[in-house]
Structures are given as structure tokens and as C-alpha cells.
ROTOR-338758 format. One record per residue (C-alpha): residue number from 1; residue in three letters; x, y, z. Coordinates in Angstrom, 3 decimals, always signed. Last residue first. Example, Ala and Ser with C-alpha at 12.3 -4.5 7.8 and 13.67 -1.06 7.14 Angstrom:
+-----+--------+----------+----------+----------+
: num : residu :       px :       py :       pz :
+-----+--------+----------+----------+----------+
:   2 :    SER :  +13.670 :   -1.060 :   +7.140 :
:   1 :    ALA :  +12.300 :   -4.500 :   +7.800 :
+-----+--------+----------+----------+----------+
END
This chain:
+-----+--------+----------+----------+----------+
: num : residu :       px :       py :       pz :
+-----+--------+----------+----------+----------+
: 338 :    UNK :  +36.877 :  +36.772 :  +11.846 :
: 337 :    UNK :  +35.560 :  +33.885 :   +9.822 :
: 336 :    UNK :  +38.229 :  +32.509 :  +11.739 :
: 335 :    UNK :  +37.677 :  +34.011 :  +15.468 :
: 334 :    UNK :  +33.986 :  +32.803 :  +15.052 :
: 333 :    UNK :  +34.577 :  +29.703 :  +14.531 :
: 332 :    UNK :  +37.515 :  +29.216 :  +17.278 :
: 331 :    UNK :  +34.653 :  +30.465 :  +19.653 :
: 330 :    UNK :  +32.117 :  +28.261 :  +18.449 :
: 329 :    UNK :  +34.832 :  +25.253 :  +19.234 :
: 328 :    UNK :  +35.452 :  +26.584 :  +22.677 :
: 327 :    UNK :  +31.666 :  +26.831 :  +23.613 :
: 326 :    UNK :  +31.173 :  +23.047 :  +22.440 :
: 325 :    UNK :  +34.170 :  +22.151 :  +24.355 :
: 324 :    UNK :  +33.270 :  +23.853 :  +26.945 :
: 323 :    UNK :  +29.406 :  +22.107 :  +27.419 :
: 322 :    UNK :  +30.793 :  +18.884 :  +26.787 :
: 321 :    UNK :  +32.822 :  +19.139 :  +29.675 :
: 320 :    UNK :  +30.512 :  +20.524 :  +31.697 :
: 319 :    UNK :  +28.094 :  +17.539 :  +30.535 :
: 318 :    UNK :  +30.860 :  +15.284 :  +31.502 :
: 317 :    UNK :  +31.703 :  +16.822 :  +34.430 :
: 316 :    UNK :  +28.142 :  +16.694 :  +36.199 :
: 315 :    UNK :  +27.861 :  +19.320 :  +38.118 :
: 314 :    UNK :  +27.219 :  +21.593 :  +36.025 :
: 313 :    UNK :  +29.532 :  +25.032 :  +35.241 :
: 312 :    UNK :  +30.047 :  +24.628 :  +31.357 :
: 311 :    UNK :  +26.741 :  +23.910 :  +31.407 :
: 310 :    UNK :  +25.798 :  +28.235 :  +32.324 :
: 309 :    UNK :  +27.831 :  +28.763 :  +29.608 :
: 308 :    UNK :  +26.012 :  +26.288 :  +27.187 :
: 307 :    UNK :  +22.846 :  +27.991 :  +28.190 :
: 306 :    UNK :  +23.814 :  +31.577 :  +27.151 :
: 305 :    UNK :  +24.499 :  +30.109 :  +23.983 :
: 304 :    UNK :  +21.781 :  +28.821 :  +22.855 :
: 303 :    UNK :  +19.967 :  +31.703 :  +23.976 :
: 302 :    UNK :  +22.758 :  +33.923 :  +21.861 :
: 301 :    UNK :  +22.138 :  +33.088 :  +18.051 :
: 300 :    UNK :  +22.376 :  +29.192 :  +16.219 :
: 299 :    UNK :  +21.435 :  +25.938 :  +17.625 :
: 298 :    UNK :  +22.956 :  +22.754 :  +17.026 :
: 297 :    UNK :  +25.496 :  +23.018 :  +19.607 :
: 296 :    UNK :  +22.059 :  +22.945 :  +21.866 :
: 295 :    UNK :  +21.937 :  +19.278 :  +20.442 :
: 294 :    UNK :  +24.554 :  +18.501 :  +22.540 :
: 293 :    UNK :  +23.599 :  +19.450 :  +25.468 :
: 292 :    UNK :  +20.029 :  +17.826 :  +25.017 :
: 291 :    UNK :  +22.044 :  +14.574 :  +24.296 :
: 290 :    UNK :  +24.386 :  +14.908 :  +27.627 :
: 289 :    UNK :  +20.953 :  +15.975 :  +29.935 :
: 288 :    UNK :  +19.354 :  +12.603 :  +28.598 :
: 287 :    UNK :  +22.872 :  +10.342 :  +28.844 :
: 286 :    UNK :  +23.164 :  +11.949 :  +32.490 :
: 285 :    UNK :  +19.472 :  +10.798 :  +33.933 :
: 284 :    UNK :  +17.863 :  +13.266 :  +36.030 :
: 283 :    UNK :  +16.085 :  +15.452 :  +33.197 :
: 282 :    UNK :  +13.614 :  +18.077 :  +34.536 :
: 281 :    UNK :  +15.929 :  +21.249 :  +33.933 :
: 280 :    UNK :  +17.220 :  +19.647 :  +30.381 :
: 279 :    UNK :  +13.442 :  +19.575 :  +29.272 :
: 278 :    UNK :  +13.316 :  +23.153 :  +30.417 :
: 277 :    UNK :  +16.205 :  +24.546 :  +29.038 :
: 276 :    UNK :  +15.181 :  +22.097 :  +25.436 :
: 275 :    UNK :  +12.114 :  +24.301 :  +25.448 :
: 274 :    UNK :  +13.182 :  +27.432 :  +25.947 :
: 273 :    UNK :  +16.224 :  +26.746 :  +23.579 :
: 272 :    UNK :  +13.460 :  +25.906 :  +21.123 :
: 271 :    UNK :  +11.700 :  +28.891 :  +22.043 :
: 270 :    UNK :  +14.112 :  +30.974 :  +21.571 :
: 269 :    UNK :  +15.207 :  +29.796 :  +18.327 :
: 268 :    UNK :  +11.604 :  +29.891 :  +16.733 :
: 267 :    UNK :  +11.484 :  +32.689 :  +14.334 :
: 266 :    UNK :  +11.419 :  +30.921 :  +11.035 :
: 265 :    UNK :  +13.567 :  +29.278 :   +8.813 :
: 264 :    UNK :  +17.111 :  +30.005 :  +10.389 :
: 263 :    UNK :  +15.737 :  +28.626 :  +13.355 :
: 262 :    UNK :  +14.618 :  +25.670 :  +11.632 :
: 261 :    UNK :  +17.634 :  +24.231 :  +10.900 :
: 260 :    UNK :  +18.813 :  +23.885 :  +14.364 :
: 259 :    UNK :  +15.854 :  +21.736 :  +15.055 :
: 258 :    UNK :  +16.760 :  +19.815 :  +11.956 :
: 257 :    UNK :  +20.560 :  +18.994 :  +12.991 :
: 256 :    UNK :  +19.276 :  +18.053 :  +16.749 :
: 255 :    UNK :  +16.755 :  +15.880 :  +15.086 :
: 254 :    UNK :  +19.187 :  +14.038 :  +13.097 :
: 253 :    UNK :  +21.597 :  +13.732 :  +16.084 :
: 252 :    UNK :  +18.713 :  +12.342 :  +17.960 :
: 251 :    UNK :  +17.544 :   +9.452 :  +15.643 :
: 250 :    UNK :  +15.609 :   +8.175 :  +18.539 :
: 249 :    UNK :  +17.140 :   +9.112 :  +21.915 :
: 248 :    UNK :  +14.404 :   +9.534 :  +24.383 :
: 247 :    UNK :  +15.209 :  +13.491 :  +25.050 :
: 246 :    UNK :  +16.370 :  +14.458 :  +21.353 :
: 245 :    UNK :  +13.312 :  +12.719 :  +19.765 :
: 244 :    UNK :  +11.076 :  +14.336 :  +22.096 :
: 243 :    UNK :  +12.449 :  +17.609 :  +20.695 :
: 242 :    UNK :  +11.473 :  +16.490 :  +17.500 :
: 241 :    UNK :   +8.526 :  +15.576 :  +18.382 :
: 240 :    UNK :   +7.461 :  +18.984 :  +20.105 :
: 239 :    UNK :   +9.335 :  +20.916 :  +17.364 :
: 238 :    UNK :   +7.484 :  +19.324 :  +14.212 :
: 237 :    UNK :   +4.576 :  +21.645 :  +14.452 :
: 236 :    UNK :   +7.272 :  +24.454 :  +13.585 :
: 235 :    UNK :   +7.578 :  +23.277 :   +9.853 :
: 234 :    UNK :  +10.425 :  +24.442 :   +7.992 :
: 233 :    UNK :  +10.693 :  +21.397 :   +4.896 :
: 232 :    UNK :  +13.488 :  +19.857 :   +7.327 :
: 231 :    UNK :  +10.875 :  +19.873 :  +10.276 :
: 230 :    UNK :   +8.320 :  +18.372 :   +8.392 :
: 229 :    UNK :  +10.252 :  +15.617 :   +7.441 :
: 228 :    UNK :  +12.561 :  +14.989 :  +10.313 :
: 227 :    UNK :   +8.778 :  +15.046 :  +11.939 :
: 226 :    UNK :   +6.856 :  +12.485 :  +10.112 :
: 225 :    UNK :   +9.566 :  +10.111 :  +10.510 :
: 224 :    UNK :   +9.611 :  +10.902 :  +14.270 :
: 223 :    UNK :   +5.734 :  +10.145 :  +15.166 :
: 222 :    UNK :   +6.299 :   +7.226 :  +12.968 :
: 221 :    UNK :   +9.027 :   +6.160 :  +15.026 :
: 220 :    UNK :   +7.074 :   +6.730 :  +18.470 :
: 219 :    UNK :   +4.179 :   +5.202 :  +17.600 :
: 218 :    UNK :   +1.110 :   +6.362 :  +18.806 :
: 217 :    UNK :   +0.142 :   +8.470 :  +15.825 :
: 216 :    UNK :   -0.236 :  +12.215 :  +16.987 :
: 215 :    UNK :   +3.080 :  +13.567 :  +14.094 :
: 214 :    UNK :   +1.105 :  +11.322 :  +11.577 :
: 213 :    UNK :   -1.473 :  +13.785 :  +11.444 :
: 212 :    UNK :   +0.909 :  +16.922 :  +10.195 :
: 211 :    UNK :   +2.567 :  +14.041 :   +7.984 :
: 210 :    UNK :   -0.641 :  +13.997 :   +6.109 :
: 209 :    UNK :   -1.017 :  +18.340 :   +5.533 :
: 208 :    UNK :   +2.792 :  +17.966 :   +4.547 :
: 207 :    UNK :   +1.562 :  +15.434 :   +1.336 :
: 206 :    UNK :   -1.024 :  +18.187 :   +0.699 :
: 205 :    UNK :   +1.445 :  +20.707 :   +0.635 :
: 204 :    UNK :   +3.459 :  +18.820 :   -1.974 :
: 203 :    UNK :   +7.088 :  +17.340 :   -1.746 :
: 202 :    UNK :   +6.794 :  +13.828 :   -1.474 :
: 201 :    UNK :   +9.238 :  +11.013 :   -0.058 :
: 200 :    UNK :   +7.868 :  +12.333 :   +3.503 :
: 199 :    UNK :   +4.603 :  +10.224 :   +2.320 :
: 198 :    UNK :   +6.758 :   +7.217 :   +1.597 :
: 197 :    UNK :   +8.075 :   +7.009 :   +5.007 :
: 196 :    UNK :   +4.987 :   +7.540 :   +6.447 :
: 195 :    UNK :   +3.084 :   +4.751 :   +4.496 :
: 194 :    UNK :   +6.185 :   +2.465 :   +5.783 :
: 193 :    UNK :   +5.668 :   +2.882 :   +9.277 :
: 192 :    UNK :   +2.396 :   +2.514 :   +9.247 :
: 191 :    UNK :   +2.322 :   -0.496 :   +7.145 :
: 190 :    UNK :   +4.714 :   -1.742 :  +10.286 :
: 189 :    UNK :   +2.559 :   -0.110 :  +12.888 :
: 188 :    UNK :   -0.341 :   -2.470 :  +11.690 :
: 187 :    UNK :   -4.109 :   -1.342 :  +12.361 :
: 186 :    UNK :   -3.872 :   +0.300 :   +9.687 :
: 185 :    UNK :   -4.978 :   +4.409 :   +9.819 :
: 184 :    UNK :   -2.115 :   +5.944 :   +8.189 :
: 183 :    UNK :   -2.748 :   +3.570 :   +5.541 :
: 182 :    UNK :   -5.659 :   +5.588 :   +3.862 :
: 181 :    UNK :   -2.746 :   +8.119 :   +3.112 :
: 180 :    UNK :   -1.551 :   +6.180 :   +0.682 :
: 179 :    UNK :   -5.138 :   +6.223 :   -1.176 :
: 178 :    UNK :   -5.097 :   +9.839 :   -0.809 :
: 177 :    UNK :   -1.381 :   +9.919 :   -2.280 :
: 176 :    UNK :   -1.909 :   +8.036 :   -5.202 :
: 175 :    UNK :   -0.998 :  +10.467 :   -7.541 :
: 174 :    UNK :   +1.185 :  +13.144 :   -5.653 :
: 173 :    UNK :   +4.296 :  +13.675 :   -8.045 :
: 172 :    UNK :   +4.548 :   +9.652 :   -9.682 :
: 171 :    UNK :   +8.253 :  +10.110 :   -8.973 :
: 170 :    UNK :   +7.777 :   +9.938 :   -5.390 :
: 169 :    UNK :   +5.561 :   +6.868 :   -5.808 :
: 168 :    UNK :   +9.185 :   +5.007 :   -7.212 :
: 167 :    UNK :  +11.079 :   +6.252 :   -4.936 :
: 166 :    UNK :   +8.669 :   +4.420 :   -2.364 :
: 165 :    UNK :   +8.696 :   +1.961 :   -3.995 :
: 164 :    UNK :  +11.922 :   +0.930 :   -4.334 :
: 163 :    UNK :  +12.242 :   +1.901 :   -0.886 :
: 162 :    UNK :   +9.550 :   -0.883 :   +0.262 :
: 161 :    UNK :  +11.673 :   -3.475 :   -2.331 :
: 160 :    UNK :  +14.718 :   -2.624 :   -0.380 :
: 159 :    UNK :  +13.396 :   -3.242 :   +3.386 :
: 158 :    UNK :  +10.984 :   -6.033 :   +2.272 :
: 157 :    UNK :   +7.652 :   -6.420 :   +4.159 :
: 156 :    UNK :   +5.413 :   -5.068 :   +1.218 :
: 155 :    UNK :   +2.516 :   -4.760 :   +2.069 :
: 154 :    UNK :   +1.296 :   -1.355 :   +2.272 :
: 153 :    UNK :   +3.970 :   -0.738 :   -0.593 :
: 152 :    UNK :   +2.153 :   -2.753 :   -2.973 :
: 151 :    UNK :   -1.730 :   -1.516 :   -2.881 :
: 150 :    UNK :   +0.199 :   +2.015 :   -3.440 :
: 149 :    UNK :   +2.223 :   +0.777 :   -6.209 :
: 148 :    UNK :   -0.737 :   -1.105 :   -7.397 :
: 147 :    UNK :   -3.128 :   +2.066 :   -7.571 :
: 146 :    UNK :   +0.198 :   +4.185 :   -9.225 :
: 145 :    UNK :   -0.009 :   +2.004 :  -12.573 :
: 144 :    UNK :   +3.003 :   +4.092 :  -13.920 :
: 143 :    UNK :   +2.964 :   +6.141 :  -16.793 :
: 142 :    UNK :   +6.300 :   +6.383 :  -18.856 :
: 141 :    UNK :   +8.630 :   +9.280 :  -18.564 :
: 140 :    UNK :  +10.654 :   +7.772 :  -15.885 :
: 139 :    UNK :  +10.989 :   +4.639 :  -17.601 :
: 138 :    UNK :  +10.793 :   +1.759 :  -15.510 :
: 137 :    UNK :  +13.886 :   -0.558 :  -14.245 :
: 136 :    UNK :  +13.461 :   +0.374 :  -10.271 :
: 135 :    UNK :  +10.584 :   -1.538 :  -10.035 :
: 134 :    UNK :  +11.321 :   -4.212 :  -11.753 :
: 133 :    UNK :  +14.621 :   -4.544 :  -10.228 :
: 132 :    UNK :  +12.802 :   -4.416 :   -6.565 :
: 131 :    UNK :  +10.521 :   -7.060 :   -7.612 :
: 130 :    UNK :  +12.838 :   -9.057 :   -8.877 :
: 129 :    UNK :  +15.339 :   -9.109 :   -5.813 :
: 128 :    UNK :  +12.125 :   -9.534 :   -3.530 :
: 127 :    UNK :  +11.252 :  -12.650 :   -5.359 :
: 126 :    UNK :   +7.977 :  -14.329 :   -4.254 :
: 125 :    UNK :   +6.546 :  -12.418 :   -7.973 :
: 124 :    UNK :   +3.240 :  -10.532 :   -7.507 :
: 123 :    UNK :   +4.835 :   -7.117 :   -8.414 :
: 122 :    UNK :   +6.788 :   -8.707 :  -11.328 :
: 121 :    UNK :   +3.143 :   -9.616 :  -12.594 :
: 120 :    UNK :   +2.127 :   -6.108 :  -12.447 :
: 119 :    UNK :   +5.496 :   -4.719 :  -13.733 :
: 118 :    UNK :   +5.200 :   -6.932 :  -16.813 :
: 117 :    UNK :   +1.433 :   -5.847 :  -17.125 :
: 116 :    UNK :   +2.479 :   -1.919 :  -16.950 :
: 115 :    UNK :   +5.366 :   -2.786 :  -19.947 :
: 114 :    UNK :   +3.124 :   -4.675 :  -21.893 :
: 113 :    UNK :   +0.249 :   -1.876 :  -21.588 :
: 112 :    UNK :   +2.925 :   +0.579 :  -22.692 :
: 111 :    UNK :   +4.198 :   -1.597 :  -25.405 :
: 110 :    UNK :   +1.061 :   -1.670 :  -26.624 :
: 109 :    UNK :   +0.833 :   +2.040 :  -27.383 :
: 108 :    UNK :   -0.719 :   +5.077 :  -25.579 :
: 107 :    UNK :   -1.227 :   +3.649 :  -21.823 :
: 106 :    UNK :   -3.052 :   +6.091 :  -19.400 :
: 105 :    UNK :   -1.676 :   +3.742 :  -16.009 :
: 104 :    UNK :   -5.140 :   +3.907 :  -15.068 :
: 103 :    UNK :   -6.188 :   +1.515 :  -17.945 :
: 102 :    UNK :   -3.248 :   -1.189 :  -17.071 :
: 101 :    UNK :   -4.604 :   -0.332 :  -13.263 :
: 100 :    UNK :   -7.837 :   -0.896 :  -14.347 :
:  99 :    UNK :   -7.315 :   -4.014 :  -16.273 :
:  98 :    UNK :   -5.217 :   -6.074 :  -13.643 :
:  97 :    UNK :   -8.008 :   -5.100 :  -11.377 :
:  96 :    UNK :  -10.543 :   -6.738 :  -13.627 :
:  95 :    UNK :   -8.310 :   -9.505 :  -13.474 :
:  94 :    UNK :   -8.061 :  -10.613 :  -10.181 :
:  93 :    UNK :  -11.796 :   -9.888 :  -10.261 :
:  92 :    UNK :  -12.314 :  -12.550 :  -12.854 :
:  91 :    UNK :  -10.131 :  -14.867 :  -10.840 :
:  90 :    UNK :  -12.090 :  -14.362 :   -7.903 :
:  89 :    UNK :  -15.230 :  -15.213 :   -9.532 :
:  88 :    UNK :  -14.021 :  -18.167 :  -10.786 :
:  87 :    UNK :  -12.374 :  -19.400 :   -7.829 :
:  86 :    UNK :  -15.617 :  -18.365 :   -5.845 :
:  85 :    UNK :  -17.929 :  -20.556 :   -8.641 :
:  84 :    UNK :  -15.790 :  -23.417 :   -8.441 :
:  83 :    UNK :  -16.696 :  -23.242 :   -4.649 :
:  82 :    UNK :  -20.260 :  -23.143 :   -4.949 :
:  81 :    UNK :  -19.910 :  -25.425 :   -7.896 :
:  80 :    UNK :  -18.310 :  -28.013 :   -5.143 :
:  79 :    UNK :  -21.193 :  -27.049 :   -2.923 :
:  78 :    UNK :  -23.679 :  -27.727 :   -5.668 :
:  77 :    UNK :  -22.358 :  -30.883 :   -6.575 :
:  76 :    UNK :  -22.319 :  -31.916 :   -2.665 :
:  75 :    UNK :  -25.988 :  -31.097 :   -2.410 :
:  74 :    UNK :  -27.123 :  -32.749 :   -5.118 :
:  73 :    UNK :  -26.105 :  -36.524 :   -4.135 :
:  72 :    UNK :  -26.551 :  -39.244 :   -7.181 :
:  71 :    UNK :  -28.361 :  -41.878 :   -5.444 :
:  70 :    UNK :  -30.766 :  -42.073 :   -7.941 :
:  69 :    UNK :  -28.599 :  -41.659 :  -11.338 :
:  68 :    UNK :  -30.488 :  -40.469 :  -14.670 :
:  67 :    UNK :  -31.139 :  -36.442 :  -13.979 :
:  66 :    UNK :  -27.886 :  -35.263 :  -11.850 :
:  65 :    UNK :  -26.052 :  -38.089 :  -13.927 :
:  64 :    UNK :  -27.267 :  -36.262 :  -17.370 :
:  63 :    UNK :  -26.832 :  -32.928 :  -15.960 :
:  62 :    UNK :  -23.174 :  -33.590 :  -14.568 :
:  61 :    UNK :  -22.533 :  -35.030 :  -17.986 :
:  60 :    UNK :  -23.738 :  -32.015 :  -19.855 :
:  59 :    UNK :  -21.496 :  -30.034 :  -17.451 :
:  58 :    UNK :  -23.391 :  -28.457 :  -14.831 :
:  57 :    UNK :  -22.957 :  -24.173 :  -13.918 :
:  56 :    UNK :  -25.755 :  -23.296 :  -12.416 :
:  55 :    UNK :  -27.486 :  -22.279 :  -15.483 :
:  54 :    UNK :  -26.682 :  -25.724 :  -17.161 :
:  53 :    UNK :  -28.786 :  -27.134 :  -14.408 :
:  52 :    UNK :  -31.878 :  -25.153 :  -15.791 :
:  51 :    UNK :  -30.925 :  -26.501 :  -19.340 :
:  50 :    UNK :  -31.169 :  -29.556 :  -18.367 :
:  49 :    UNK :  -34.425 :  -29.700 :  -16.850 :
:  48 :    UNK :  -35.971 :  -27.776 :  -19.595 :
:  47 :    UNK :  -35.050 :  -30.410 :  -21.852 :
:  46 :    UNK :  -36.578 :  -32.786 :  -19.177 :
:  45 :    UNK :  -39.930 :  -31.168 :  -19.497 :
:  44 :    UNK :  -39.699 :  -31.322 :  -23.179 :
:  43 :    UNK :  -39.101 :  -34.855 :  -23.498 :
:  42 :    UNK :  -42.011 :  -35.398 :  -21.355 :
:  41 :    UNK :  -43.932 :  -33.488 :  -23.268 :
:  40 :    UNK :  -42.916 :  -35.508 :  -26.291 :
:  39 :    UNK :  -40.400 :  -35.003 :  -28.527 :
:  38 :    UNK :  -40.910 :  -36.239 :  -32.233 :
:  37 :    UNK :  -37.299 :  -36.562 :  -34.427 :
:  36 :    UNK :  -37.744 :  -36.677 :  -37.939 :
:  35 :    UNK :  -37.582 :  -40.376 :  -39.700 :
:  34 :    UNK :  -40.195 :  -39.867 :  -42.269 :
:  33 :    UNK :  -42.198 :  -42.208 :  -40.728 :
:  32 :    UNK :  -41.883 :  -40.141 :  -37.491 :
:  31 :    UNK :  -39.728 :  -40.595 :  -34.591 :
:  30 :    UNK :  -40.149 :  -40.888 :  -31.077 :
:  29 :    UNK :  -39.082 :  -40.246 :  -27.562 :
:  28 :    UNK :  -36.918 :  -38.037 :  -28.554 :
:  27 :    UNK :  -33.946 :  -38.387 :  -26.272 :
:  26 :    UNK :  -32.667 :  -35.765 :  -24.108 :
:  25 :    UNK :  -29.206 :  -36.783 :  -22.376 :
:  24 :    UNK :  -28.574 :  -39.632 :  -24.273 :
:  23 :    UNK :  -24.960 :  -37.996 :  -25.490 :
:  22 :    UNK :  -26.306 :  -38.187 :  -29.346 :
:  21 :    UNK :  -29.911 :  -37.168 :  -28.221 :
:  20 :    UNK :  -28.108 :  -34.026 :  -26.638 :
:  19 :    UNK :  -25.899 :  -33.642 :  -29.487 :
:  18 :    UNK :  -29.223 :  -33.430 :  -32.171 :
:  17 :    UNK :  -30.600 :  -31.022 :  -29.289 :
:  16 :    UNK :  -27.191 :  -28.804 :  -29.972 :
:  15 :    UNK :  -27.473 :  -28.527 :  -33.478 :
:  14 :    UNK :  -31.062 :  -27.975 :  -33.296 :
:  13 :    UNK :  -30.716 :  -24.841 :  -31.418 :
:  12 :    UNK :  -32.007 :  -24.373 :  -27.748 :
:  11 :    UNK :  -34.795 :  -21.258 :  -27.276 :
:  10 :    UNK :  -37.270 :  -23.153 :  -26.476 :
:   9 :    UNK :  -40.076 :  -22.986 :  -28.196 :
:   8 :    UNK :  -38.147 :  -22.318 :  -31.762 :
:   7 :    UNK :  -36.051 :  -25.424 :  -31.054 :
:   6 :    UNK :  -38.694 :  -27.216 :  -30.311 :
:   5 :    UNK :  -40.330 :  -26.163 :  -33.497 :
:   4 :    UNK :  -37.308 :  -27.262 :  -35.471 :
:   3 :    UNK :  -37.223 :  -30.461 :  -33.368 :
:   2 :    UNK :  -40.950 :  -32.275 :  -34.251 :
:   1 :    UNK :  -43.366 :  -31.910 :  -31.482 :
+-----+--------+----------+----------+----------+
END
């Protein structure tokens, strides 16, 4: 069979049989008096032969070995293309998620995609000082490639970098927040931690619906992060952690300042004096009783207050004398705006 009709047969072009017979790897086994290349069956066969071990990935000179040498050893060619093949494939995917976030990101010129790409790469750099300034160096009008910000902050273990981003997601207004979200549920309180953090970053109903479920997480400080948020945006589901705050001393001046806050928001004063009374009436160590003293000061209208002057009386003289001066210095308020 002369080569144009092997070519035709199978599919391989004549350039590339002519370099096959030129690297010895299919030889005609004859020619003819006109000096065309003849291939014989045989010839054919092993054509086929190396193009099958092209498919899986051989190098004309890993076909020609695999074919020529006897002791040549398949099995640990194939599992070094195995693992060629997993590089490869991981690279491609590496990239394919480069692309859709440069696509997500809505880019109108070049310098858009540059921009997202340069941010991208920053994102992978081993220096938190240049991912933080990359960060925090984007336009706010441009698009931002909110998937990676997300995929960032739930592992990001910098302090700086994490608030980069999360000022950063807070500026995208909401995107992403489903797939933050998603992070409420890692098994790691740290990612936990942080998701919360840059949920209470965003002001939208749905991102208050989230911080509603982070309020039953098992950890104590996201249980409070989600709280000082919810509280300060005049949510009453907030008052059983923030009260809990008050009584185990976790950020407990901050949650005294937001409990007192929402009674201006909403009718709850009562109840949150109710609440602290009792908490305060089951307390037998003196720094608990002292902290829910003080953060009655925090409370505004005549429960609160009614409870101070009953303190005034305990007996333990520090919280009595806590208690006064607390009294004494809503007195002197009142008599100057008075």
C-alpha cells in the first residue's frame, strides 16, 4: 500500500508518516521501482500501534521504545502518565477557574480583565502584606471577582488580610453572600469565625436572616459576633446572647452598650431588666453580679432603675458601691439637662 492511500485509510498525513520512517518508528517495509514508499500489513498494524499510544499521551520516542525494547516496563509509563495526566488536568482546572471568576467579574475592557487577573494572582501570593495591598488598592467602581473573595476569606488565616476582605465583600453589596454563608457550616471555628465577621460587614435582610443562625452555633464568639450585629441593627433575637455575653464576660461592655440600644428600638426594656434581675439573682460570683450591674447603667427608663436602688443596698460593697455611683451620676444628668 503506497503512502497517499495510507494516509487516506488512516487518517495520519503523509507529512507525518514521512517523519515516522525518518525517526524509525514506522518503516515501509518496501519501496517500489519508482522509489514510493510500500507499507505492508504489518506496517500498518504497527502504525495503528502508535497512534493508539499517542492517545494516552506517548511521545514518539516513548512509542518507539514501548514498541522496539523487550524489557521496556508498561506499567510504570502508564503510572507516570497517570500522574502527568493529574498535573495536567489540575492545571487546566486551575485555570478554568481563573476564567470564570475573570468572566464573573463582568469585565468591559482589557484592563478590567488585567486588573481581576492581577488581584487573582496577588490572592495566591505567600505575602500577607501583598495580598492585603492588593486588596485594598481596587477601584470601588470596578467589578470585583466576588467567587475568589469568598473562596479567599474562608482561608485566609491573616488578621489584616481577613479584614481586607471582608471590607472588601462589603463593598460588593450582597454578591457572594450564599456562597459565604456555606461557611457557617465548616467544620473549623476559625473559618467560622471569620464568615461571621464578614456577614455582620453587610447590611441586607438576607445577610440578618444568616446571623439569625449563627446566634445557635456552638461557639461562644461566633454566637457573640452575630449578636453585636444583630443587636446594633435592632434585633430582639440577639438579647439571649447578648445577655450571655454580659454574664461570661466576652466583649461585655459592647454588649451592655447594644442592649441599651435596643430599648430605644423596640419595646424590650423591661424585659431586659427582667432578664438581667434574674441572671443577677442566680449569680454567686462578685465579678458576674459587678458586670450585670454595670451594664444596667446601660439601660434607659425606671426598671433599670428601680434595680440599681435596690444594689445600692447589697451586700457586697463593691456592687453597692457601684450601684450609687451609677444612681448618683444619672441623677447629676438629669439635674443638668434640667
Amino acid at each position: 500500500m503506497l503512502i497517499g492511500e495510507v494516509s487516506r485509510r488512516c487518517g495520519v498525513s503523509t507529512r507525518m508518516l514521512r517523519h515516522y520512517d525518518g525517526l524509525g518508528l514506522v518503516k515501509p517495509t518496501g519501496r517500489t521501482s519508482g522509489g514510493y514508499r510500500e507499507y505492508s500489513a504489518d506496517d500498518i498494524r504497527r502504525l495503528f500501534h502508535v497512534e493508539s499510544l499517542r492517545t494516552l499521551g506517548l511521545s514518539l520516542n516513548e512509542a518507539k521504545r514501548a514498541l522496539d525494547e523487550p524489557d521496556f516496563a508498561p506499567a510504570d509509563l502508564v503510572g507516570d502518565l497517570i500522574r502527568h495526566t493529574r498535573r495536567r488536568i489540575a492545571a487546566e482546572q486551575e485555570l478554568l477557574g481563573k476564567l470564570e471568576r475573570v468572566d464573573a467579574a463582568s469585565p468591559a475592557e482589557w484592563d478590567d480583565v488585567l486588573r481581576v487577573v492581577s488581584l487573582l494572582r496577588a490572592l495566591e501570593s505567600e505575602s500577607a502584606a501583598r495580598r492585603q495591598q492588593a486588596i485594598l488598592s481596587q477601584d470601588g467602581t470596578a467589578s470585583l471577582p466576588v467567587e475568589a473573595l469568598v473562596e479567599a476569606i474562608l482561608s485566609e488565616d491573616d488578621t489584616n488580610v481577613a479584614g481586607a476582605l471582608q471590607w472588601s465583600l462589603a463593598r460588593a453589596a450582597g454578591l457572594g453572600l450564599a456562597d459565604l454563608a456555606d461557611g457557617l457550616d465548616a467544620e473549623e471555628v476559625d473559618v467560622r469565625r471569620r464568615v461571621t465577621t464578614a456577614i455582620a460587614a453587610i447590611h441586607t435582610a438576607e445577610a440578618a436572616v444568616h446571623l439569625r443562625r449563627a446566634l445557635d452555633d456552638s461557639d461562644a464568639t461566633v454566637r457573640g459576633y452575630a449578636a453585636l450585629a444583630l443587636g446594633s441593627r435592632g434585633s430582639v433575637d440577639s438579647i439571649p446572647a447578648l445577655i450571655e455575653m454580659v454574664v461570661e464576660g466576652r466583649r461585655d461592655v459592647e454588649a451592655a452598650e447594644v442592649l441599651g440600644l435596643l430599648t430605644t428600638v423596640s419595646p424590650s426594656a423591661d424585659d431586659i431588666v427582667q432578664a438581667l434581675q434574674d441572671t443577677l439573682g442566680g449569680a454567686e460570683d462578685a465579678p458576674t453580679r459587678l458586670r450585670i450591674t454595670q451594664a444596667l447603667a446601660e439601660i434607659p427608663g425606671t426598671a433599670a432603675r428601680r434595680v440599681l436602688d435596690g444594689l445600692t443596698h447589697d451586700g457586697d460593697r463593691t456592687i453597692a458601691a457601684t450601684a450609687a455611683a451609677i444612681v448618683n451620676m444619672q441623677d447629676r444628668g438629669r439635674i443638668i439637662e434640667r
